[in-house]
Structure formats: structure tokens, C-alpha cells
C-alpha positions as CSV (number, residue, x, y, z in Angstrom):
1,X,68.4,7.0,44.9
2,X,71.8,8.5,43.4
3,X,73.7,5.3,42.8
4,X,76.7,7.3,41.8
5,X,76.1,9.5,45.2
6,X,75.5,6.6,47.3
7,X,76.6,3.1,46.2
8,X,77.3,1.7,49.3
9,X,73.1,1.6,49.8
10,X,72.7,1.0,46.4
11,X,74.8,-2.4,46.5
12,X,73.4,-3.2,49.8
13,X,69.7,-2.4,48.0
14,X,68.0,0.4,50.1
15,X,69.2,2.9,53.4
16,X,67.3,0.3,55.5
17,X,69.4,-2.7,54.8
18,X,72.8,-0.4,54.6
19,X,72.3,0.7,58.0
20,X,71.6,-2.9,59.4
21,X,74.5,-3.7,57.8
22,X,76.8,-1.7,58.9
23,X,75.5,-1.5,63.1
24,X,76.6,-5.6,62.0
25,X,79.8,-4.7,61.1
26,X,80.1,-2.3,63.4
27,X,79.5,-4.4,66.5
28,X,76.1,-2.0,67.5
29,X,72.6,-3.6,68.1
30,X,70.0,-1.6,66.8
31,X,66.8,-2.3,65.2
32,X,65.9,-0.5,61.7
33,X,62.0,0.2,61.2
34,X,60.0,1.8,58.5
35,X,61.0,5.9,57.4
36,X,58.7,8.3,56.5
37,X,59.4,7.3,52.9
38,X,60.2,4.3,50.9
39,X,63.0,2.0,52.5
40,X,65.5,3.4,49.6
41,X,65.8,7.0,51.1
42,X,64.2,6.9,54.8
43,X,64.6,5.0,57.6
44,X,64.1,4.7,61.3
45,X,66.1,3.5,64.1
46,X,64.0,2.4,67.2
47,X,64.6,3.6,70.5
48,X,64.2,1.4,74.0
49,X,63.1,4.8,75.6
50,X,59.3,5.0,75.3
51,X,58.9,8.5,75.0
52,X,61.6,8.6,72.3
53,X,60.2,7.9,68.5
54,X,62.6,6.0,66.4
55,X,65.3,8.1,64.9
56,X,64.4,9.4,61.3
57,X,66.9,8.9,59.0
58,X,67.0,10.2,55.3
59,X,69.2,11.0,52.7
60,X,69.9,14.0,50.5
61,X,69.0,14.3,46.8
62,X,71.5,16.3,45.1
63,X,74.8,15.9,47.6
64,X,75.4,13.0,49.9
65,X,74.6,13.5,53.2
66,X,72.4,11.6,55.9
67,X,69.9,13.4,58.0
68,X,68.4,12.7,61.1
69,X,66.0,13.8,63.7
70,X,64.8,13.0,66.9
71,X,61.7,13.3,68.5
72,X,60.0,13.0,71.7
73,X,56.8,14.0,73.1
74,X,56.2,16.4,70.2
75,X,59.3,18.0,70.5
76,X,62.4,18.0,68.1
77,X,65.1,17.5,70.4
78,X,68.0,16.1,68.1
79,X,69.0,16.8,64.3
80,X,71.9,17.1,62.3
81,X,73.5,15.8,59.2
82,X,76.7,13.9,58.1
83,X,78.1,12.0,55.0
84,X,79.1,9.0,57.1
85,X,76.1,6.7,57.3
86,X,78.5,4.8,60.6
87,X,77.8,8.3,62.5
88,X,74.2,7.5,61.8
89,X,74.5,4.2,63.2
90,X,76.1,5.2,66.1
91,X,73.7,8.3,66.4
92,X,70.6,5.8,66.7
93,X,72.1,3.3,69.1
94,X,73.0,6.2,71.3
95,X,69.2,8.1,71.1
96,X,68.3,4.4,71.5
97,X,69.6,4.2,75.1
98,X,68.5,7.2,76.2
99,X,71.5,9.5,76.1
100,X,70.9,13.0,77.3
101,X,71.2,15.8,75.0
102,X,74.4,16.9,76.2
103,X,76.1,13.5,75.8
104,X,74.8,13.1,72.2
105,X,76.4,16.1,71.2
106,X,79.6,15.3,73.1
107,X,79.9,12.0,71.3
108,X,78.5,13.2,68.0
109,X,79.6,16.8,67.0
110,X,77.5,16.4,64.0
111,X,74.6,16.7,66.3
112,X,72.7,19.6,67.6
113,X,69.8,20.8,69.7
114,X,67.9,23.7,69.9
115,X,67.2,25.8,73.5
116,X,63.3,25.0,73.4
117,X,64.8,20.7,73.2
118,X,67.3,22.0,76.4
119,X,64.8,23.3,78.4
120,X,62.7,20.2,77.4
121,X,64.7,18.4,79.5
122,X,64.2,20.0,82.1
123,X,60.9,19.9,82.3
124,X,57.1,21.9,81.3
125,X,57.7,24.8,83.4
126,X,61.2,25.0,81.9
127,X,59.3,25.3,78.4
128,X,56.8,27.4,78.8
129,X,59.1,29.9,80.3
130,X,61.3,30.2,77.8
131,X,58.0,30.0,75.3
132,X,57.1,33.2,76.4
133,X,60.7,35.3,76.9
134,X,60.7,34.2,73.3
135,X,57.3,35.7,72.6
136,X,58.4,38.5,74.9
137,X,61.3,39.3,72.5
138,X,59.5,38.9,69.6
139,X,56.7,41.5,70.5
140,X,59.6,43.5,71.7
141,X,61.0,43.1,68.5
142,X,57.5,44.5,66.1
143,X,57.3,47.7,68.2
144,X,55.1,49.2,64.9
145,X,52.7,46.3,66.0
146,X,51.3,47.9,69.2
147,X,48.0,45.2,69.6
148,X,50.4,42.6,69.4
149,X,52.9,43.6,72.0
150,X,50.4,45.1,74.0
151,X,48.1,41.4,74.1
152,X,51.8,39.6,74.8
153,X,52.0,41.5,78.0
154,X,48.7,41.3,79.2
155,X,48.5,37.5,78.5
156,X,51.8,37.2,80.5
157,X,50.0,39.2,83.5
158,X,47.5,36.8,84.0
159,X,48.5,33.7,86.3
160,X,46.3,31.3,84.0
161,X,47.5,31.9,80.5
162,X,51.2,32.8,81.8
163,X,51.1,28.9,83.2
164,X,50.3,27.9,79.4
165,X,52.2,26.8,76.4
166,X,51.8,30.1,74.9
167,X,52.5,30.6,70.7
168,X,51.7,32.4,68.1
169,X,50.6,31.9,64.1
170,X,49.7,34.9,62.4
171,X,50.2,37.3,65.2
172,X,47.2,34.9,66.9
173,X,48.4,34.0,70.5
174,X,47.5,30.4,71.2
175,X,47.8,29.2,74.5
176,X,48.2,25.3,75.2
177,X,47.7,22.9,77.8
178,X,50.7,20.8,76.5
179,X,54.3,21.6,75.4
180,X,54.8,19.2,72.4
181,X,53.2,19.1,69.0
182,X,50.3,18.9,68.1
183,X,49.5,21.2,70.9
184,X,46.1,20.6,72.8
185,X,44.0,24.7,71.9
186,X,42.2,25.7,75.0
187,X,41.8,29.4,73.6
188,X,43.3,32.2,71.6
189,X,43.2,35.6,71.2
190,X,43.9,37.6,67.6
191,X,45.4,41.1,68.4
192,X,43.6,44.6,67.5
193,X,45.3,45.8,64.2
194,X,44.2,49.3,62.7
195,X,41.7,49.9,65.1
196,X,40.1,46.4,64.9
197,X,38.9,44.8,67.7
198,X,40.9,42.0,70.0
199,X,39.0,38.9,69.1
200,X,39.2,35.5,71.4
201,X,38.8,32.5,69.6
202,X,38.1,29.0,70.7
203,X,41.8,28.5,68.8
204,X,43.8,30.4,66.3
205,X,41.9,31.7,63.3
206,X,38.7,30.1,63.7
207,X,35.3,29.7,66.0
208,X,35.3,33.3,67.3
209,X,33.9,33.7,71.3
210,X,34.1,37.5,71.2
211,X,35.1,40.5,70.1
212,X,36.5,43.7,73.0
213,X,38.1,46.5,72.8
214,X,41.6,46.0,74.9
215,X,44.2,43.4,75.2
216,X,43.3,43.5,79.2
217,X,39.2,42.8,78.1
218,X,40.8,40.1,76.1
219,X,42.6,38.3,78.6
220,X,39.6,38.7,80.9
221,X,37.4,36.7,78.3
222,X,39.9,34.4,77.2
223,X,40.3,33.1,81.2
224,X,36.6,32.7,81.5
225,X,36.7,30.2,78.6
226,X,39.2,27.8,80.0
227,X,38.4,24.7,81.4
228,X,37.8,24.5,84.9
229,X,40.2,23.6,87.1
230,X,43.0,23.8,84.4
231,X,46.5,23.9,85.5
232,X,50.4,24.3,83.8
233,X,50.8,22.9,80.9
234,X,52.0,19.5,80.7
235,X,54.7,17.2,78.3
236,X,53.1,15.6,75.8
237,X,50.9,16.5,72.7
238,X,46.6,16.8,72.3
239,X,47.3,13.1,70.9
């Protein structure tokens, strides 16, 4: 820790004990647990919302400032930074109680949220809609990559994978019973590139089902590997 950058936490001794501190002085009950990191740069600030992880809280190296992030059934649903470690305090109590999205950012301008963490408020089928107009935009958006766009649309024709958490690494379209991270692989399909074939996998990049010559073939196979019964995709992670 920069003593000259922060000597507020270096008089008090780490971030952990600053922050209690100052939610003292400030009149805020909150309860400061364990960061990532050692109790000199990180910290976390539990929540009273189960789903809700304690708030990470960590400070920057070379210029003051005080990050944090909050997460919740594997989804990033609230960062942001500020120099004033009393926004952070009043940032954790108000994750703590369970403040929606909206009001956080009312109350903290500091604050913000991304449209995937909006639409995780309202709910799976919320996310995986969006999940694919993204994807849809993104193929859109690679026209010289024909086997990509080409699989995008014929995943999102199909009733089963369409009802999936659909995403891609390395142009490899995973699809996922789950919405949050780490997501829970049920199969995957690599796109044809220069004449290659579509390949299903049991997920992205590895354990290969089958190799077929159209993204519709691919699709077809892909289905017949799911799990029985499987329906939408679900909050939560594979853990």
C-alpha cells in the first residue's frame, strides 16, 4: 500500500479496518470480511441478501481510487470506482440490504451496471434473450465469417438451444443450462471455417461428438445430445 496515496488506511493499518472505521463514524452497520487479497488492499463487505456475495472492495496501485464489484448468482451486477472510501461504505451497506440496481445507482452515481446485470433482474428468460440479440449482432457484425453467422441462426431456430444460455469463445457457440458464471456446458458447436466441417462438442474446444457438413446438421446433432427432458436455462452457475 501507497502510504503517501492512502494514509487514511495506512494510519488505521489496512483497507479492512479503515472501512470498519469509518461505517463507525459514519453511523452505518456493516460487516467487513476477507478480499480476494491481503487485508491491506482488498476487502469485502457482506451482504444480508443470500444470493448477493459480499462486495469486493480494492484499491488502486498507482492513483487513489477504490473499486468495487458486486456479484450475484454468477453475474457482475454492480462496479464502479471512487476516491472516497465513505462512498464505499455507503455502497456496501446499500448492496447489503438488497437495493435494486436502479436505486444503487440513484444513490451512488459512482455506480454502474451493465444491460446483461438489468436484464438479470428480471429474470433467465430476460437473459438469455438479450444473450442471443447480442450474439445476433455480433454474427451480424463478421459478415466475412459466413459458418459463424450462418450456425448463430440456425442455433436460434431451434426451440431447445434458443431456450439456452447461448455464448461464444473462439467463435465456438456454447449453450448453457444456467445464466451466471461458471456456466453449466450441455453442448457446443465450432463453426465451418474454410471449408472445414461444423464440429459439435460435448463443450467448447474439447471432447468432439461429431463432425457434419451444415450449420442445420449441426443443430440437429447438437439437440440429440442434450439431456432429456432439459428445459430454459436457469439463475445460477454449474456450482
Amino acid at each position: 500500500m501507497n502510504s503517501d496515496l492512502y494514509p487514511d488506511l495506512a494510519t488505521a493499518g489496512s483497507l479492512t479496518a479503515a472501512l470498519e472505521q469509518l461505517a463507525s463514524n459514519l453511523g452505518v452497520e456493516l460487516t467487513v470480511v476477507p478480499g480476494d487479497w491481503s487485508s491491506s488492499v482488498s476487502a469485502g463487505i457482506a451482504s444480508s441478501v443470500p444470493e448477493r456475495k459480499p462486495l469486493s472492495v480494492h484499491i488502486g496501485a498507482e492513483s487513489r481510487w477504490f473499486g468495487v464489484s458486486g456479484w450475484s448468482r454468477g453475474v457482475e451486477l454492480i462496479t464502479g470506482s471512487t476516491p472516497d472510501p465513505a462512498n464505499v461504505v455507503r455502497a456496501g451497506a446499500a448492496w447489503g440490504q438488497g437495493r435494486s440496481l436502479r436505486e444503487l445507482r440513484a444513490e451512488l452515481p459512482f455506480l454502474h451496471s451493465s444491460e446483461r446485470a438489468e436484464a438479470h433482474e428480471h429474470g433467465p428468460p430476460a437473459v438469455v434473450e438479450l444473450q442471443w440479440r447480442v450474439m445476433r449482432e455480433q454474427a451480424a457484425e463478421a459478415p466475412d465469417f459466413h459458418g459463424f453467422g450462418e450456425l448463430v441462426e440456425a442455433a436460434h431456430a431451434e426451440r431447445q438451444l434458443q431456450q439456452l444460455y447461448v455464448f461464444s469463445s473462439h467463435w465456438t457457440l456454447g449453450f448453457s443450462s444456467c445464466t451466471g458464471f461458471p456456466f453449466k456446458n450441455e453442448v457446443a458447436i465450432a463453426p465451418s471455417y474454410d471449408g472445414s466441417p461444423y464440429r459439435v462438442l460435448k463443450h467448447p474446444h474439447a471432447d468432439v461428438i461429431g463432425e457434419v457438413a451444415t450449420a442445420e446438421e449441426a443443430v440437429a446433432l447438437a439437440v440429440a445430445h442434450l439431456p432429456a427432458g432439459l428445459g430454459p436455462a436457469v439463475e445460477g452457475t454449474a456450482e
